[in-house]
Steps between C-alpha positions, in 0.01 A plus 500: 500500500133600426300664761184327402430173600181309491472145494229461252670735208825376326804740621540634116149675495557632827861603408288669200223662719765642726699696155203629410354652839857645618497675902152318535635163607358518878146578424504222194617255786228569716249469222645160362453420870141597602428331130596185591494213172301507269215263636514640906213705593665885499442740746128694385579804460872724457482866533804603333610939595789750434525839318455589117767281283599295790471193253202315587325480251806413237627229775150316518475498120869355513453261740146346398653478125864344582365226725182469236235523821128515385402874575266760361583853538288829486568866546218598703548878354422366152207283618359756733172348594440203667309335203778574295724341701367161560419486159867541400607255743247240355648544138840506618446183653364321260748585257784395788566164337325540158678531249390696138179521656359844561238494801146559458340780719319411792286706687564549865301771745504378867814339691252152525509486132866584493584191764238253289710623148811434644469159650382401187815674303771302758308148416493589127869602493630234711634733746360299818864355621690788467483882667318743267650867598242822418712796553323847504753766414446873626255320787406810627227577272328165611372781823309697228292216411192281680594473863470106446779476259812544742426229758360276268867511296627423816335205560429345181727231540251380797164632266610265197648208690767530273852533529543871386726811634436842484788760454360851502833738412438887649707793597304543805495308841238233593359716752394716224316199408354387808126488498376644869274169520800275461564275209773238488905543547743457258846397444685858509769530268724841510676574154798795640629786277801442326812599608735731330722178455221293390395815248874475428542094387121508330580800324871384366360153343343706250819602323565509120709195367772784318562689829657243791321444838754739688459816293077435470508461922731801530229736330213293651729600832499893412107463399408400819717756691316775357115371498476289789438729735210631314360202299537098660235358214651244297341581195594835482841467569468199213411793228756709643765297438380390207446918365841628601754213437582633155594841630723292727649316258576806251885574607550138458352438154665849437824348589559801754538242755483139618296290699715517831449901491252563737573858556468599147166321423383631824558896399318417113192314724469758776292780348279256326429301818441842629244547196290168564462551895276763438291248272526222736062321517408737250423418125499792332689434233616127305812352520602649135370845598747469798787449295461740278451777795842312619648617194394878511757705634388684852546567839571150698244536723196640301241305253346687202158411410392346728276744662349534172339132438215557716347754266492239262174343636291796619213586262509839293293711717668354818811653381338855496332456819865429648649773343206734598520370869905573490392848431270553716715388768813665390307853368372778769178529466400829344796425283185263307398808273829576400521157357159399390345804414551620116453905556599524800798804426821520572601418858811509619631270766598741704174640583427180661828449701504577871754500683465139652429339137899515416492161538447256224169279535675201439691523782212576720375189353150431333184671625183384555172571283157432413305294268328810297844688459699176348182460266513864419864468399442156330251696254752775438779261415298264255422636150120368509239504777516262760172374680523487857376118480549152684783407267699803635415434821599141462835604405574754783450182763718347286757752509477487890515095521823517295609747693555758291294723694367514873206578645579767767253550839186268589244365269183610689637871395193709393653713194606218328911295476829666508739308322910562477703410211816286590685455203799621414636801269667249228204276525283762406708646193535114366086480538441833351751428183291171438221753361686776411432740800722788595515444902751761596311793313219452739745460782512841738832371641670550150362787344 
């Protein structure tokens, strides 16, 4: 017995719609609701809200396709300007019924012109007996633009005199929205998160047709008992399952055991799950470099390289300034002409111990120093002469807005920034062999 029921759809596409939005069958009945058949007048405008991969977006795009409702629809962060915007709308409209035929760009710089254009489009298309839905995905960019633009989406149902709905799809509530000198109300619409069940039944339809159903929703089962508490976005746990089922499935195509043997594919999957939860949101690495670090033999809960692949995109003479701001924050001081000096004789490090320097500088953590000192070191380390110019200085704020290094105190300070280099040891050593620098020989911790 479906769920869905609507008098002016035939039960087989709703049986249809319902397969293909699964654990989303309560907010599809309101919208079939407030939608009405095709030729009622629709409710203006739907504001449509819930957290990231939610499904709104993919259940809106379902629904307008399956029941083959006129619709145009925009991501307002790819068409970030308001002239943008309506312009899309107007070619997506007019290609709405034609067929082959590639609309011809039309101008469009005020809201009045936008309302004249798209009159014009519904009589040319034949759309004036039916409901024409605009949905605006990622809405909440529309509060960047002209102050205008907002409440006259809201209302443009009653500023065309046709029958049109609005769906704006955010992540935020409406009272984010809210202009302070009012603008018209719209049909709320609340899209929940999903469930660890509903993760659960979306997650097992996905399974591959040589495993069964039962053995595909058992791992889905131990997948979501290790990253739900620290990742609920569908998506994610989508390419996790996707990444790791081989591992799972390596006893059985091993014949070490069968299908039923939970406990044994749970021991081969553990340490790799453990693995991936440390990469869970982050890209650092593709799907095929994953696998082969899956392969590598290692501790279970520790991920080689990946530290490394930031130095990948830093600039040449970024890297030295990062290495000569690790050792100015790691080195004493007067331990700089020891280092960076060519005659400076033979010192021993014991002349410069005291008694309360037993301890090793990187446990104390990293020191703070200032601008002339890391350029100082930064022309000792490079083989030719650096110019203090803008470039260099470019790249030290850009050292501090990837936070590779901090600035340390105020701004308004009178002999110039302190900065503080927060990178780690094995960072460091993975920059420094990327242009063939010796880092520990200029270390005072490890002479």
């Amino acid at each position: 017995m479906p769920n869905l029921e609507h008098p002016a759809y035939p039960p087989a596409t709703l049986l249809c719609l319902e397969n293909l939005v699964p654990c989303r069958e309560s907010q599809v009945s309101m919208l079939l609701s407030v939608f009405g058949e095709r030729q009622h007048l629709s409710f203006p405008s739907i504001f449509i809200y819930g957290h990231t991969s939610s499904g709104k977006t993919y259940v809106m795009k379902t629904l307008l396709n399956t029941l083959q409702l006129p619709h145009v629809f925009v991501n307002c962060v790819e068409y970030f300007t308001s002239r943008l915007l309506l312009e899309e709308i107007l070619i997506q409209l007019q290609n709405c019924s034609s067929e082959g035929k590639q609309a011809s760009h039309v101008p469009c710089d005020t809201f009045n012109d936008f309302v004249r254009l798209f009159k014009q489009s519904i009589v040319s298309q034949n759309l004036q007996d039916q409901t024409l839905y605009v949905v605006l995905d990622r809405a909440e960019q529309l509060r960047e633009m002209e102050a205008n633009i907002l409440p006259a989406f809201l209302r443009l149902q009653e500023l065309t005199d046709r029958n049109v709905t609005v769906i704006l799809l955010s992540e935020i509530v409406w009272e984010m929205f809210r202009p302070n000198t009012g603008c018209f109300e719209p049909f709320i619409l609340y899209f929940p998160d999903y469930s660890i069940g509903h993760l659960q039944k979306i997650l097992s339809q996905n399974h591959p047709p040589e495993y069964s159903a039962d053995f595909y929703s058992a791992y889905i089962n131990i997948l979501l008992g290790v990253f739900y508490m620290v990742c609920r976005d569908l998506r994610e746990l989508q390419h996790l399952a996707a990444l790791n089922f081989s591992k799972y499935c390596e006893p059985v195509v091993r014949r070490e055991a069968k299908e039923r043997d939970t406990r044994k594919l749970w021991k081969n999957i553990e340490p790799h799950l453990k693995k991936a939860i440390q990469t869970v949101y982050l890209r650092e690495i593709s799907s095929s470099q994953w696998e082969r670090l899956q392969s590598e033999e290692g501790e279970p809960g520790q991920i080689k390289g990946l530290s490394a692949h930031a130095h990948v995109e830093l600039p040449y003479y970024s890297k030295f300034l990062l290495i000569a701001a690790y050792l100015a924050s790691y080195n004493p001081v007067r331990t700089d002409k020891r280092f960076f000096l060519k005659h400076h004789g033979k010192i021993r490090k014991t002349n410069f111990m005291k008694k309360h320097e037993k301890t090793s500088n990187h446990l104390l953590g990293p020191k703070p120093f200032p601008l002339d000192r890391l350029l100082a070191i930064l022309c000792s380390i490079v083989d030719n002469r650096v110019a203090p110019t803008a470039n260099i200085f470019s790249q030290i704020t850009s050292l501090v807005t990837l936070q590779l290094l901090s600035v340390v105190g105020n701004n308004d300070q009178l002999d110039g920034p302190r900065y503080k280099c927060t990178v780690s040891l094995d960072f460091i050593r993975a920059i420094a062999r990327t242009v063939n620098f010796d880092i520990i020989k200029y270390l005072y911790d490890f002479l």
